[in-house]
C-alpha positions in Angstrom: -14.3 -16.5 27.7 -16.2 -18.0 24.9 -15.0 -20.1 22.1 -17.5 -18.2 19.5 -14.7 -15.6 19.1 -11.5 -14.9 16.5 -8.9 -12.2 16.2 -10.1 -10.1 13.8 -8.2 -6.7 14.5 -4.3 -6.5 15.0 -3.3 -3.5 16.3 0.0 -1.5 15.7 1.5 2.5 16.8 2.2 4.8 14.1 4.0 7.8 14.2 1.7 9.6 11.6 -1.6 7.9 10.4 -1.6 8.9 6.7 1.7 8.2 6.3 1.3 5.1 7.7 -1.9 4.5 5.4 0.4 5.3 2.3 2.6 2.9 3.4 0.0 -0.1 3.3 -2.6 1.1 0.7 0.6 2.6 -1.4 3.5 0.6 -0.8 2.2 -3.1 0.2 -1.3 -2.7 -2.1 -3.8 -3.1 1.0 -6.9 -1.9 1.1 -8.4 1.0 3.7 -11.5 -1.1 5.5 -12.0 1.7 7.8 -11.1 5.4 9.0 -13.5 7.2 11.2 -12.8 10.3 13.3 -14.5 11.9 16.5 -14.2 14.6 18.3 -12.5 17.9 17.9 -9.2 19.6 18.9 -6.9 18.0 21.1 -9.0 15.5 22.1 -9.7 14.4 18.6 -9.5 10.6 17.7 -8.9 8.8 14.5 -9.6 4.6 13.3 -8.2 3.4 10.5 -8.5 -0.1 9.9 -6.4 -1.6 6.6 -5.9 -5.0 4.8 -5.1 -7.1 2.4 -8.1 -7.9 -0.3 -10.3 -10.6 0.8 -9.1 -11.0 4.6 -11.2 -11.2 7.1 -8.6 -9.6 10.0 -7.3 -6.4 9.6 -4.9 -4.0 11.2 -5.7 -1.1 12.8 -3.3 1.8 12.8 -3.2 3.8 16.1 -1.2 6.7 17.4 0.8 6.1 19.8 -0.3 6.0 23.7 2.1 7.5 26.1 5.1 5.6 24.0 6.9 5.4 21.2 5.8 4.2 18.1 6.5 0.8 16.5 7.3 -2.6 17.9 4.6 -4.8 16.7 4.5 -7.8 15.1 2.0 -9.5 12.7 2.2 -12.7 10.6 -0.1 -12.3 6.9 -0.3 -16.1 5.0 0.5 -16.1 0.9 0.7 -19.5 -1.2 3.7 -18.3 -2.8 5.7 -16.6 -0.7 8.3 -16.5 -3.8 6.2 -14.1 -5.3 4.8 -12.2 -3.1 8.9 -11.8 -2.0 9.8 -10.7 -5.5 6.7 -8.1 -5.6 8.2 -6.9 -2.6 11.3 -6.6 -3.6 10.6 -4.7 -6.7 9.0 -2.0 -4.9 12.0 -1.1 -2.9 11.0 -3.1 0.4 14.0 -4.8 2.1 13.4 -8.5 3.0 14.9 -9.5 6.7 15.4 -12.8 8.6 14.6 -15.4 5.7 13.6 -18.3 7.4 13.6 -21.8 4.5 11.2 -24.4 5.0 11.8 -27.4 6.7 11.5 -28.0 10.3 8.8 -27.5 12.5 7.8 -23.9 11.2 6.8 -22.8 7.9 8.9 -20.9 5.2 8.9 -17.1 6.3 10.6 -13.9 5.9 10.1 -10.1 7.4 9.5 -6.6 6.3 9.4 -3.6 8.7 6.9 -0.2 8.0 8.2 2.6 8.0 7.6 3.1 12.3 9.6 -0.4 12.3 6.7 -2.7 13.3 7.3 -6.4 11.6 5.5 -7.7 8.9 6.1 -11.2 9.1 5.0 -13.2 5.7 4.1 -16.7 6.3 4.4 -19.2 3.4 0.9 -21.8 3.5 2.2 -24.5 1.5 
């Protein structure tokens, strides 16, 4: 495999697409970077990428395939992970497993969506 490459696309299951878009456009602020369908009946598809202004990686929101949805797990980076808690917090998301600084990791805490993937955000300073 080269070295030319990055992860650019995270990929989680979601029980219902536009819900799940709500969710992140409505709930968390993201942005939609993509949604593209093909086909028809059944066999129709859907692509819907979303995230935060001015990142370069996004998350792609995918029905699920032959399971159930949920389970994933994605870390996004803020400078102040204070505020970006107590936005959170105000719009009625519930913060889980606070981690503190100090140590070998950095300051962290979780949110789940609504299909109970993890949200994890990741303090930079």
């Amino acid at each position: 495999m080269s070295n030319d490459i990055t992860i650019a696309v995270a990929m989680f299951t979601v029980a219902d697409q536009d819900a799940a878009v709500a969710f992140y456009t409505g709930t968390l602020g993201w942005e939609i970077r993509s949604d593209v369908s093909w086909g028809e009946g059944e066999n129709a598809g859907r692509w819907v990428e979303v995230a935060p202004a001015g990142s370069t990686a996004r998350l792609a929101l995918n029905p699920p395939m032959g399971g159930q949805p949920g389970g994933g797990s994605v870390g996004i980076e803020t400078a102040d992970l204070a505020a970006e808690k107590e936005r959170l917090t105000a719009g009625g998301i519930a913060i889980s497993n606070e981690m503190p600084a100090g140590g070998p990791v950095p300051a962290m805490f979780a949110i789940n969506d609504p299909d109970g993937n993890w949200i994890w955000v990741v303090s930079t300073s």
